[in-house]
Each structure stands twice: as structure tokens, then as C-alpha cells.
MDAnalysis code that builds the backbone (N, CA, C; Angstrom):
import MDAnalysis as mda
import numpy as np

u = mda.Universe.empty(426, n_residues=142, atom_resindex=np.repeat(np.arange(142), 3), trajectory=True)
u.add_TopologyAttr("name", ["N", "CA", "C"] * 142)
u.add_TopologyAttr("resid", np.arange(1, 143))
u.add_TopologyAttr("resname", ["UNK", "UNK", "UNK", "UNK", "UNK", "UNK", "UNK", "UNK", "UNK", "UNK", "UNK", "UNK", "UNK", "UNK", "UNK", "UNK", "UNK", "UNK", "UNK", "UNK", "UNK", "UNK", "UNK", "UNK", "UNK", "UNK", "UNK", "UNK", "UNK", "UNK", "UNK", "UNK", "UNK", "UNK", "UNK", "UNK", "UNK", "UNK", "UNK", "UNK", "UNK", "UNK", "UNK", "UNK", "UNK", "UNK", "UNK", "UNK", "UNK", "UNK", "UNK", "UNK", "UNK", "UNK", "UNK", "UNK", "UNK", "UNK", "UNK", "UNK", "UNK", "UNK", "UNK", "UNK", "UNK", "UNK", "UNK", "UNK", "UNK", "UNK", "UNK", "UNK", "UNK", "UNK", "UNK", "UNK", "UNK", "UNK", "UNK", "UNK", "UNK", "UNK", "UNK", "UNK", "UNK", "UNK", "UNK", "UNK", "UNK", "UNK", "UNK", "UNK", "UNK", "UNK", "UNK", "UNK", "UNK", "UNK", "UNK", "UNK", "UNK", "UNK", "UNK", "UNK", "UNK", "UNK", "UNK", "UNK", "UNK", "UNK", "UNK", "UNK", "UNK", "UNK", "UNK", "UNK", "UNK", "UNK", "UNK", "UNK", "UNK", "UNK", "UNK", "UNK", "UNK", "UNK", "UNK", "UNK", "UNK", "UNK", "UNK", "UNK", "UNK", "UNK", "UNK", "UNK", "UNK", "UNK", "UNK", "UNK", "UNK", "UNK"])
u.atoms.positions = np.array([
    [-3.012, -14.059, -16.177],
    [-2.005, -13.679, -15.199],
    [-2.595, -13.448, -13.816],
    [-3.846, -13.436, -13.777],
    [-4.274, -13.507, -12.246],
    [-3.900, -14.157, -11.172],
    [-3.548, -15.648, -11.636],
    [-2.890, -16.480, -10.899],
    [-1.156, -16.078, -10.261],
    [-1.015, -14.856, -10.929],
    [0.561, -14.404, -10.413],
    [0.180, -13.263, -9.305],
    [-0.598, -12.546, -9.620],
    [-1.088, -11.622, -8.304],
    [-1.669, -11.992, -7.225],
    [-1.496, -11.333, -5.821],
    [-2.387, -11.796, -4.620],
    [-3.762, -11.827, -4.618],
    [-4.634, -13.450, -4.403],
    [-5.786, -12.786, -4.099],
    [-5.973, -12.807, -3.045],
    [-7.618, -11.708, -2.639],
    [-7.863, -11.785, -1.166],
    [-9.225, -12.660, -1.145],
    [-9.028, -13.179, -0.348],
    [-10.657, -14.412, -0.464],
    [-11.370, -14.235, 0.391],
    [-11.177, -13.316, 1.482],
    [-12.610, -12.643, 2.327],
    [-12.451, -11.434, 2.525],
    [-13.512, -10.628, 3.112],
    [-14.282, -9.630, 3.290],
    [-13.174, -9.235, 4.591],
    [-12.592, -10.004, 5.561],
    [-11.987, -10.055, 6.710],
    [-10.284, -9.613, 5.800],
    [-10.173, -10.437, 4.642],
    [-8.628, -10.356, 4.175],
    [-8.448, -9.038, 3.304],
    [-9.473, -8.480, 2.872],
    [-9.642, -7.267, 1.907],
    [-9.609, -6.235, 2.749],
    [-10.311, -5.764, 4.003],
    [-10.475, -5.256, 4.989],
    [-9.155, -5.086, 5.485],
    [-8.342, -6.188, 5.393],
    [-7.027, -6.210, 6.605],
    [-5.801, -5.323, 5.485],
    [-6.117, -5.687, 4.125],
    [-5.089, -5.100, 3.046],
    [-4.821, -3.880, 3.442],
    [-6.279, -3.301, 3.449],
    [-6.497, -2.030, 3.283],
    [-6.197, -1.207, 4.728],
    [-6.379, -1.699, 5.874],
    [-6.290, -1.241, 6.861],
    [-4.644, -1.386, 7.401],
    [-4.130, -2.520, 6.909],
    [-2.691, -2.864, 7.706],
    [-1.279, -1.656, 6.303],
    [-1.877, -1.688, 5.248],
    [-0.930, -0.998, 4.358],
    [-0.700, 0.453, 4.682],
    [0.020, 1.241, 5.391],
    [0.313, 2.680, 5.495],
    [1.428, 3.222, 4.607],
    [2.409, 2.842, 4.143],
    [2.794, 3.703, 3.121],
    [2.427, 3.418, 1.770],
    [1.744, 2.967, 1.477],
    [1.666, 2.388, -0.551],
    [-0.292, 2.735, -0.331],
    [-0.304, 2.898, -1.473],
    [-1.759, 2.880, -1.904],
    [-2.234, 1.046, -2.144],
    [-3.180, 0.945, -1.585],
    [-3.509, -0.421, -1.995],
    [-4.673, -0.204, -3.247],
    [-4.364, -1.069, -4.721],
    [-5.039, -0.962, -5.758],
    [-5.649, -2.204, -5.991],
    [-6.759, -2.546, -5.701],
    [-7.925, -3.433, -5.557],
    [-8.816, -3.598, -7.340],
    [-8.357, -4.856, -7.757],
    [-9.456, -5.166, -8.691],
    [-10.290, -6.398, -7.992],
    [-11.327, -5.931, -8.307],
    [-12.768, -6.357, -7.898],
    [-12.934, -6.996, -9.151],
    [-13.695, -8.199, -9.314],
    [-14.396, -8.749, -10.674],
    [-14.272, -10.260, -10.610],
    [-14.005, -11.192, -11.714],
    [-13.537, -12.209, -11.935],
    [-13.080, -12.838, -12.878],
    [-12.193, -13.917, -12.161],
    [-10.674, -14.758, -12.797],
    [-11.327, -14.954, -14.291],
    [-12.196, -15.348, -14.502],
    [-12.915, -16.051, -15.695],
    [-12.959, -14.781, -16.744],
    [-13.105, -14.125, -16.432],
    [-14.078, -12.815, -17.595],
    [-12.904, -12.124, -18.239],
    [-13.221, -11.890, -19.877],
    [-12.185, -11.160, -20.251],
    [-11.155, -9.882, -20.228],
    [-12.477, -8.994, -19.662],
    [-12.226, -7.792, -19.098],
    [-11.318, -7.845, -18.214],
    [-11.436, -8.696, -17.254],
    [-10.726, -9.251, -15.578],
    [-9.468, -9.564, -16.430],
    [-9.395, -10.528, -17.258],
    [-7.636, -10.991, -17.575],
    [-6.909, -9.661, -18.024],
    [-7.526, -9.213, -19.129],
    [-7.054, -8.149, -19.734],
    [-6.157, -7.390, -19.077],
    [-7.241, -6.933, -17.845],
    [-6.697, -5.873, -17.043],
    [-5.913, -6.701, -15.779],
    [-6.180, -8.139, -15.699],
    [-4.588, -8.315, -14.666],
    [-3.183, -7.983, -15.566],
    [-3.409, -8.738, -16.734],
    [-1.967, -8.686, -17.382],
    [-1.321, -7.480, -17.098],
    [-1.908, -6.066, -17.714],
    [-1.630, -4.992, -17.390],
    [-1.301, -4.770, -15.741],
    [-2.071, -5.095, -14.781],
    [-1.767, -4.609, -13.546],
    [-0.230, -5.820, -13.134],
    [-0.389, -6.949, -13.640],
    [0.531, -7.811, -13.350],
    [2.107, -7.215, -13.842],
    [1.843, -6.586, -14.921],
    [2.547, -6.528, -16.073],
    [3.508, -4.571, -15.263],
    [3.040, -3.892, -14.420],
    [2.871, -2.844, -13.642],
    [3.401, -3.368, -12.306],
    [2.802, -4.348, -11.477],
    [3.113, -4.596, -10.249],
    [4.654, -3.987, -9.748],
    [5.837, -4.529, -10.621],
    [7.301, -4.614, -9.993],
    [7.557, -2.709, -10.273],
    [6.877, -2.388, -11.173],
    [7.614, -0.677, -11.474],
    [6.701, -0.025, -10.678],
    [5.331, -0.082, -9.544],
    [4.715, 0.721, -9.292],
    [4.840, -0.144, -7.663],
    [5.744, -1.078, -7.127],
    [5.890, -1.402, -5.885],
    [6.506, -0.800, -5.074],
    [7.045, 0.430, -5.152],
    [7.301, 1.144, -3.941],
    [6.261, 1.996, -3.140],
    [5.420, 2.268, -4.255],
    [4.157, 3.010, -3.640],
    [2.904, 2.801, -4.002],
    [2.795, 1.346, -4.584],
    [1.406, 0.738, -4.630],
    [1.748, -0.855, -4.599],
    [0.567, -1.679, -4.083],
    [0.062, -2.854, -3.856],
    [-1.049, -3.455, -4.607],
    [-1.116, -4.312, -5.331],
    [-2.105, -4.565, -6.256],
    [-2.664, -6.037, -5.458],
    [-3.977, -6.157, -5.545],
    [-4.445, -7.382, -5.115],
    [-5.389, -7.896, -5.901],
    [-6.326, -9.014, -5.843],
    [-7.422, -8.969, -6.495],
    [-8.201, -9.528, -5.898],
    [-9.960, -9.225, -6.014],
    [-10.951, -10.074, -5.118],
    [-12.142, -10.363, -6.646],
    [-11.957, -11.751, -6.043],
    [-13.183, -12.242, -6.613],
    [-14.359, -12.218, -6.276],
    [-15.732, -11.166, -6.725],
    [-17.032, -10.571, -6.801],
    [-18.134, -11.643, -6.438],
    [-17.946, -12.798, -6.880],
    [-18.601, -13.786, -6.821],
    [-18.344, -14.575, -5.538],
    [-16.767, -14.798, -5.085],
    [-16.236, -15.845, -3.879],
    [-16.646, -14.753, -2.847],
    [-16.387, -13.224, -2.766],
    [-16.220, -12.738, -1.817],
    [-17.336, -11.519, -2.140],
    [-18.871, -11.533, -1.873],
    [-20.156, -10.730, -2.601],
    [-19.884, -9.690, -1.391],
    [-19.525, -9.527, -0.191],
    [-19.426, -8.634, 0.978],
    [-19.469, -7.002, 0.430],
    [-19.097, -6.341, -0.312],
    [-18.338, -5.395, -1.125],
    [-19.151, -5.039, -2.054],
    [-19.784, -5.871, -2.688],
    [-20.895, -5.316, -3.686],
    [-21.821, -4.364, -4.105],
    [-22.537, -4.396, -3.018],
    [-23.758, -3.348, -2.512],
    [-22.717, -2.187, -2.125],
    [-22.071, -1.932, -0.876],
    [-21.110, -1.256, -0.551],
    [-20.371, -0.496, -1.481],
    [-19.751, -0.798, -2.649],
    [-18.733, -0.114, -3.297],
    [-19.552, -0.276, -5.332],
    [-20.712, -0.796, -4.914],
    [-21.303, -0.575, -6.189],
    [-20.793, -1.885, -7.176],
    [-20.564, -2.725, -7.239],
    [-19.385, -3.504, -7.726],
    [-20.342, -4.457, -9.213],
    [-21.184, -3.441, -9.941],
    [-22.047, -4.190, -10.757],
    [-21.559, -4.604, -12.114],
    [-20.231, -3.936, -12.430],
    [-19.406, -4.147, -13.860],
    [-18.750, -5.599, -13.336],
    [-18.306, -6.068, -14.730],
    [-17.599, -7.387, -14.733],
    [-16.345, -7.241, -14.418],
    [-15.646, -5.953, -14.284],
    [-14.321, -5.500, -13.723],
    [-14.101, -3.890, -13.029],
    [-13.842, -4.115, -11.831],
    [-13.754, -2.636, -11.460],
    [-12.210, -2.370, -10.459],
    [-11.461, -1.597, -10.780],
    [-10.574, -1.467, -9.980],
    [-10.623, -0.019, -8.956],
    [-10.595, -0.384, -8.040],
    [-10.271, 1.128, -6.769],
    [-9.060, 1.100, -6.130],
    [-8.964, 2.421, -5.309],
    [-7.821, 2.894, -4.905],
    [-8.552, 3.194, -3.413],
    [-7.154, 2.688, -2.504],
    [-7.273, 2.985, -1.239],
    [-6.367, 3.585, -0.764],
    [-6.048, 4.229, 0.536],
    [-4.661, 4.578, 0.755],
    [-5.104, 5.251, 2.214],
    [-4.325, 4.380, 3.542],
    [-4.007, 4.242, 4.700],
    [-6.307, 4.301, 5.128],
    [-6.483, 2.846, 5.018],
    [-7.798, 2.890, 5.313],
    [-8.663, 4.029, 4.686],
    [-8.437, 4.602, 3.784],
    [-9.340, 5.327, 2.788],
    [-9.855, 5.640, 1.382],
    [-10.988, 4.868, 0.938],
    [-11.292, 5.300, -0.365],
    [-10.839, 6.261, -1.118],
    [-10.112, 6.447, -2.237],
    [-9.416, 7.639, -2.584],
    [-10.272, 7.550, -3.772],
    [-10.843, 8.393, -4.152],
    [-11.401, 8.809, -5.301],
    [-10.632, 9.299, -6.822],
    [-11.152, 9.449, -7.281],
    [-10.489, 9.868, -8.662],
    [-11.239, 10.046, -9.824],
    [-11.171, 11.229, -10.181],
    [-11.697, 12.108, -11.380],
    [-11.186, 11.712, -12.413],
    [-11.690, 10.701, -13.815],
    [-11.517, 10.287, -14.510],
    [-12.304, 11.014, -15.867],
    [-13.457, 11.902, -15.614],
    [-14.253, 12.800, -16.487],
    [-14.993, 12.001, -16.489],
    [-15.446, 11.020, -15.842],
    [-16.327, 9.911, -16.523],
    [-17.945, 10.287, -15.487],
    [-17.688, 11.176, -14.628],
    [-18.491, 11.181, -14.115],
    [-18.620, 10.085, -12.571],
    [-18.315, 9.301, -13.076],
    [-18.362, 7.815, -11.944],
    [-16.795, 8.305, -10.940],
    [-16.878, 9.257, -10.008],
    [-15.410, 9.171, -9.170],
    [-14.886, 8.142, -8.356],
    [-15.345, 7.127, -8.124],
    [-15.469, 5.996, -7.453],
    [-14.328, 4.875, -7.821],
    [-14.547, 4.622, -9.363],
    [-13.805, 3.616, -9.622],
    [-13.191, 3.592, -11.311],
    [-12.294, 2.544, -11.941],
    [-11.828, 2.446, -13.164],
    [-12.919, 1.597, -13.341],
    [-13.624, 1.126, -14.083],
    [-14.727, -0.156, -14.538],
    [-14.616, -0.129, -15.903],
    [-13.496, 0.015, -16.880],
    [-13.766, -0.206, -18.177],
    [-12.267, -0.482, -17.944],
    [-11.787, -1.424, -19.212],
    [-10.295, -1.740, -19.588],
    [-9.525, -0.838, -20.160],
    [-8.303, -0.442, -18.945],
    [-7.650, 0.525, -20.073],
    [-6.245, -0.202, -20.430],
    [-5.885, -0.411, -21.788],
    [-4.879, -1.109, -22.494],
    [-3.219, -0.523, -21.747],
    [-3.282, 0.736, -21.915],
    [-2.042, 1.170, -21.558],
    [-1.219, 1.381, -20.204],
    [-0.209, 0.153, -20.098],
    [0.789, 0.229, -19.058],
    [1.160, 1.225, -18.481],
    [1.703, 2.356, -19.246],
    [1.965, 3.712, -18.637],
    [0.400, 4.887, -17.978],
    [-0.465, 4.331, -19.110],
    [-1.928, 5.460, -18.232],
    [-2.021, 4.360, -16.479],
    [-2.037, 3.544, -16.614],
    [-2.294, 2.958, -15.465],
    [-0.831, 3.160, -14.244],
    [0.211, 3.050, -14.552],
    [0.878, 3.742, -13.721],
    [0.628, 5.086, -13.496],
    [0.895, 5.975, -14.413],
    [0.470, 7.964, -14.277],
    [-0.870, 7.599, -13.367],
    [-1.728, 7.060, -13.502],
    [-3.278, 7.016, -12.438],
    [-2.901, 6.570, -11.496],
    [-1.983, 5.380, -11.097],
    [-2.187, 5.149, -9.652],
    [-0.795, 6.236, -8.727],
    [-0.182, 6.620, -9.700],
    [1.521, 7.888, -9.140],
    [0.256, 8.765, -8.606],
    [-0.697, 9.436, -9.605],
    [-1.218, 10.375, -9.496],
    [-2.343, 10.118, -8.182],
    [-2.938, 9.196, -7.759],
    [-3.388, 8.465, -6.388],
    [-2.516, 8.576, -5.280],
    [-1.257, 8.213, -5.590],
    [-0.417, 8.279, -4.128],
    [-0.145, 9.470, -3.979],
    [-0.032, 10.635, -5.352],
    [1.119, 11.875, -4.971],
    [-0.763, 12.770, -4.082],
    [-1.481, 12.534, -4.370],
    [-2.792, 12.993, -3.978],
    [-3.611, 12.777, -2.703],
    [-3.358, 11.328, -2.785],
    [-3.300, 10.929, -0.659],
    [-2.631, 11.123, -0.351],
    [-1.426, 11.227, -0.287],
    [-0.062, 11.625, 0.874],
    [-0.524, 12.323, 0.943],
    [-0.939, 13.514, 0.576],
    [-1.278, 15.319, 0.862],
    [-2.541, 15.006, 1.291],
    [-3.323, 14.200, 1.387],
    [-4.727, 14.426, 2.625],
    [-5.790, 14.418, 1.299],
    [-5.480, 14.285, 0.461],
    [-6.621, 14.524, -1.037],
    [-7.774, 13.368, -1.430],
    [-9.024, 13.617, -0.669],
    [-9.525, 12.471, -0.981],
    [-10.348, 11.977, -2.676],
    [-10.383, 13.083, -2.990],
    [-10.212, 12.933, -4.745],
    [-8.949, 13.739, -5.376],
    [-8.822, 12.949, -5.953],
    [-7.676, 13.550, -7.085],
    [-8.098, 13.124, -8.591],
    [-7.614, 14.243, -9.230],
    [-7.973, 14.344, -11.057],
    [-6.839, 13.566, -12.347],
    [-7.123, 12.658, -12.761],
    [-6.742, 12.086, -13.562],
    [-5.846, 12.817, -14.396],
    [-4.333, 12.134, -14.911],
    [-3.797, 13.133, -15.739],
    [-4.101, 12.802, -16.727],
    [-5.041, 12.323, -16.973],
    [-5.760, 11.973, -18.738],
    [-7.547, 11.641, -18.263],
    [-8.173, 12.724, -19.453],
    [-9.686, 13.203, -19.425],
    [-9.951, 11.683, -20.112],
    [-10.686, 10.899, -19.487],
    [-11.112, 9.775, -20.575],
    [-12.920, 10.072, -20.848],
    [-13.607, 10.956, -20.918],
    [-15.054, 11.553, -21.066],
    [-15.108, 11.180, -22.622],
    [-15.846, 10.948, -22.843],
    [-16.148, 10.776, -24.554],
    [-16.724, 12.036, -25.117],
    [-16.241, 12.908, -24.925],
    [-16.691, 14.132, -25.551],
    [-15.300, 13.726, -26.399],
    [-13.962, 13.405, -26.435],
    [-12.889, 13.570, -27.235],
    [-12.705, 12.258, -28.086],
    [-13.579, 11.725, -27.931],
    [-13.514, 10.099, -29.218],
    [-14.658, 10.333, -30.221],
    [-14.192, 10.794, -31.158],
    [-15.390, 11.206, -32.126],
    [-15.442, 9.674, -33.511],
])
């Protein structure tokens, strides 16, 4: 389903997402079209796009076409998604330790909406991290 979402194909067009969007959070997967991880998690974000478009934007950049971002935002997993909102990295407390980014596949349609609601209701108010409403730390997967 990648092919149904926007991609951005430079460093200049990723830049402009993020800078020209003021009311919606822009939600950026980083990775690539090819890799399973990457489909997985478009379907889901594809599958999200129309119920989470009033206050988020989903795009995608390919890691490989567009390397600008790499070094910069750490971009060493085969899939990583971040959150921006009005030109700013928004962080997010996932328990994982890593506040930066999602970099593992999460299956469920609804955790991925509650994470990115919980992103916008957290930047509007000036919050440059906000806490996940679900602990994903492996202290609770026994």
C-alpha cells in the first residue's frame, strides 16, 4: 500500500512537509518500499490515513532515494516512523527508552491512532515530549 500514500523524494520536499503543515501533525515513515517491516506498517498507516486526517498527515520517505536524514534523525532500522508538528520534532515516550521514534511494527490500527491523537493533543499545548497511552517496555511480555 505504499504506492497509495504520499511520497516525499527529497530532503528539500520532506523539509517543506514539515515546515508548510501548521495545523495537523505531520507523521513521517522513514525506511523502504521493498522491506517487510515498511509494507506492514504502510498498510496500517494507509489503512489510518482517512480517520486520523483532520489532525495528522502521513507521508513516506525512502532512506535509500533520500540518505539526507539519516545521520540527522538516526534512521538505522529498516522502518522508523516520527512525529512532527508546526516545524518540530515531537518526541514521544514509548518506555522503550528510544524517545525519538516508533522503529518496530506495531500491528494495531487503533494503538497507532491513540499515539499519533496523543502527539497532536501534546503539541498543541507546546509539549515537546509526550507519553504514550500504552507502555510498550518489555518488562510486561513475559
Amino acid at each position: 500500500m505504499s504506492y497509495m500514500l504520499p511520497h516525499l523524494h527529497s530532503g528539500w520536499a520532506v523539509d517543506q512537509a514539515i515546515l508548510t503543515e501548521e495545523k495537523r501533525v505531520v507523521v513521517i515513515r522513514f525506511g523502504s518500499d521493498w522491506d517487510k517491516t515498511c509494507m506492514q506498517t504502510d498498510e496500517i498507516l494507509y489503512s489510518i490515513a482517512e480517520d486520523v486526517k483532520n489532525f495528522a498527515v502521513v507521508y513516506l520517505v525512502d532512506i535509500n532515494a533520500v540518505p539526507d536524514f539519516n545521520d540527522m534523525y538516526e534512521l538505522y532500522d529498516p522502518c522508523t516512523v516520527m512525529f512532527f508538528f508546526r516545524n518540530k520534532h515531537i518526541m514521544i515516550d514509548l518506555g522503550t527508552g528510544n524517545n525519538n521514534k516508533v522503529n518496530w511494527h506495531i500491528n494495531s490500527r487503533q494503538e497507532y491512532i491513540d499515539i499519533i491523537e496523543t502527539v497532536f493533543r501534546g503539541a498543541r499545548k507546546g509539549r515537546g515530549l509526550v507519553v504514550s497511552p500504552k507502555d510498550y517496555s518489555t518488562k510486561y511480555r513475559y
